[in-house]
C-alpha positions as CSV (number, residue, x, y, z in Angstrom):
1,X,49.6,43.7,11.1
2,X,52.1,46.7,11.7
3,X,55.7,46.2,12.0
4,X,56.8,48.1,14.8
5,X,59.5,50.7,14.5
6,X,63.0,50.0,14.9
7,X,64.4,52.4,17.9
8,X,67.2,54.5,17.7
9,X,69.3,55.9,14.9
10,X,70.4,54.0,12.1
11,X,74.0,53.2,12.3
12,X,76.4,55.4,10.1
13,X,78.4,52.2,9.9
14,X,79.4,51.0,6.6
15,X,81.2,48.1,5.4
16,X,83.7,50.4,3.4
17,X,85.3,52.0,6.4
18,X,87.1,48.7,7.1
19,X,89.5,49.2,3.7
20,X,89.0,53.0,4.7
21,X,91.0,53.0,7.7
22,X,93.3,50.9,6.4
23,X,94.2,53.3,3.8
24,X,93.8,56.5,6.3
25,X,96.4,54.8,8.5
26,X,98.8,53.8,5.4
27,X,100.9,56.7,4.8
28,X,104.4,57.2,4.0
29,X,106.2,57.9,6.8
30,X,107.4,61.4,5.0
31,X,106.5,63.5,2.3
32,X,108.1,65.7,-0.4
33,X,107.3,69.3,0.1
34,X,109.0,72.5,-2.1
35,X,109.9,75.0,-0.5
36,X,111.3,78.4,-1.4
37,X,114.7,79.3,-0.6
38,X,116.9,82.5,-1.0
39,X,120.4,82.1,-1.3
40,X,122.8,84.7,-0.5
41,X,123.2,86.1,-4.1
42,X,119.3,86.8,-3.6
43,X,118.1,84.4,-6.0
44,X,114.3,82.3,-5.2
45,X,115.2,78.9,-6.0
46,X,112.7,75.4,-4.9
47,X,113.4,73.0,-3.3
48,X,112.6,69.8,-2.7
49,X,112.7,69.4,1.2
50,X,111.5,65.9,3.1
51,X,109.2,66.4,6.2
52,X,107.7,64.2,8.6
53,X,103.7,63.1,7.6
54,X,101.7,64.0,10.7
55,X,100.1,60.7,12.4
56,X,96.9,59.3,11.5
57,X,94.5,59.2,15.0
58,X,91.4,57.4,15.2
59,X,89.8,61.1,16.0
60,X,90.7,62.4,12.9
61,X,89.5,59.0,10.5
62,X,86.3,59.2,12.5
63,X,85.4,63.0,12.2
64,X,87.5,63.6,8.5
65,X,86.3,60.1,6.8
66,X,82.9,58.9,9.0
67,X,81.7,62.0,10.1
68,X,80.6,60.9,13.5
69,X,82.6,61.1,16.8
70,X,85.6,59.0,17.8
71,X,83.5,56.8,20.6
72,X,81.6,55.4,17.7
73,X,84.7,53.5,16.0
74,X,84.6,51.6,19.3
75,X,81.9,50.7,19.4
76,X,81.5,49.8,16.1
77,X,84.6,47.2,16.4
78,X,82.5,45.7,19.1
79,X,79.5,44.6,17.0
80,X,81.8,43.8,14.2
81,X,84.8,41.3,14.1
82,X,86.0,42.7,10.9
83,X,86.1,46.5,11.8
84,X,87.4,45.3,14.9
85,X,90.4,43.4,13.2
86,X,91.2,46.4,10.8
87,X,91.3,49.2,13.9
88,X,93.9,45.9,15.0
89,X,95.8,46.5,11.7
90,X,95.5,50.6,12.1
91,X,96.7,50.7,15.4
92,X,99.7,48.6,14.2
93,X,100.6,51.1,11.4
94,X,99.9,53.9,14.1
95,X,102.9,52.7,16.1
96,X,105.1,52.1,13.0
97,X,104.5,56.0,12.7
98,X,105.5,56.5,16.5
99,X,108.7,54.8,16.6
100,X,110.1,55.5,13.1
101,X,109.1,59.7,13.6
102,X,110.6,59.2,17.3
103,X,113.8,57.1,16.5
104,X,114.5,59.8,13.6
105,X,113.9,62.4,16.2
106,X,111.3,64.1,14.6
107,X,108.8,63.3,18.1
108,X,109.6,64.4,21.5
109,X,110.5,62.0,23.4
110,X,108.4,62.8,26.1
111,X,105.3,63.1,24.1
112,X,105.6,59.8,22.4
113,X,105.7,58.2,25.6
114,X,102.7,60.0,26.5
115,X,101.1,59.0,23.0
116,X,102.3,55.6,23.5
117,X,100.4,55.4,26.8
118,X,97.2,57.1,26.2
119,X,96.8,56.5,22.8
120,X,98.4,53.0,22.2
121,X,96.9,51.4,25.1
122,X,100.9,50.8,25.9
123,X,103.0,50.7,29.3
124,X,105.9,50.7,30.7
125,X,107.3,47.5,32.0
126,X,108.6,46.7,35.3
127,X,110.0,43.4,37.1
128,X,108.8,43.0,40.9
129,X,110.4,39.9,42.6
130,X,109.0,38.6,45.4
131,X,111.3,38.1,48.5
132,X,111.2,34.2,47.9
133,X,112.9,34.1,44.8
134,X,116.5,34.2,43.7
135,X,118.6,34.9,40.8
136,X,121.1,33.0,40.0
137,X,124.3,34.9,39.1
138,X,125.3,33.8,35.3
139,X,122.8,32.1,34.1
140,X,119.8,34.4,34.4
141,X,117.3,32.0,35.7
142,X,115.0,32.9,38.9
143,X,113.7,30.3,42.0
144,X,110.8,30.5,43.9
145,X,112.9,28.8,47.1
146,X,109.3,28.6,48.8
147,X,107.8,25.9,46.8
148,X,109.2,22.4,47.2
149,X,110.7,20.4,44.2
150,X,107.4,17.6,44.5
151,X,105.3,21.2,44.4
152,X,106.6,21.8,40.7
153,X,106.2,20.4,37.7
């Protein structure tokens, strides 16, 4: 009796990439850097000079850690709760990155919001009222005046 052949690839998946991403996504939010300077006199002194970490992505903890393409992450949180629950945590300390970077001003504003968007699953927020219902001045609240008081509870 032959077994028959599993079909496809095997997955690239391992349990690791859960602490992994984790740790990809944990950075300080700025790092120390020496730098060269020349003062006036013409003497080459270092520095110690903080700049801005770059911002972990998804693409770059798939193709720099996993070595597979960014889709597969996705998928992967799909079939498993776990991976799914630590891309949670990721994209958590992904926005930490985004507001701290763009509050210091270190991120244009515009891009952010683009980032935010596109990358963070993130939108602005607006308020539509409908033409039955009323604010009323002072306290904040709102009415629907079309629905009867019995209609409510």
């Amino acid at each position: 009796m032959s077994k028959s052949p599993k079909m496809g690839r095997p997955t690239k998946y391992k349990a690791s990439y859960c602490e992994e991403i984790i740790k990809y996504f944990d950075k300080p939010l700025y790092t120390t850097v020496i730098q060269q300077k020349m003062s006036a006199s013409g003497v080459v002194k270092d520095i110690e000079v903080s700049v801005a970490t770059d911002i972990p992505t998804f693409e770059g903890f798939a193709v720099d850690i996993c070595k597979v393409a960014p889709d597969k992450l996705t998928k992967w949180a799909k079939i498993n709760d776990e991976f799914r629950q630590a891309m949670d945590k990721a994209k958590g300390l992904q926005k930490k990155f985004l507001f701290n970077h763009t509050m210091n001003g270190n991120y244009n504003a515009n891009f952010a919001k683009f980032f935010a968007v596109n990358c963070l699953g993130m939108h602005d927020k607006s308020e539509i009222k409908s033409e039955n219902e009323h604010k009323v001045e002072g306290y904040g609240l709102a009415f629907d005046l079309s629905k009867k008081p019995e209609d409510i509870k």
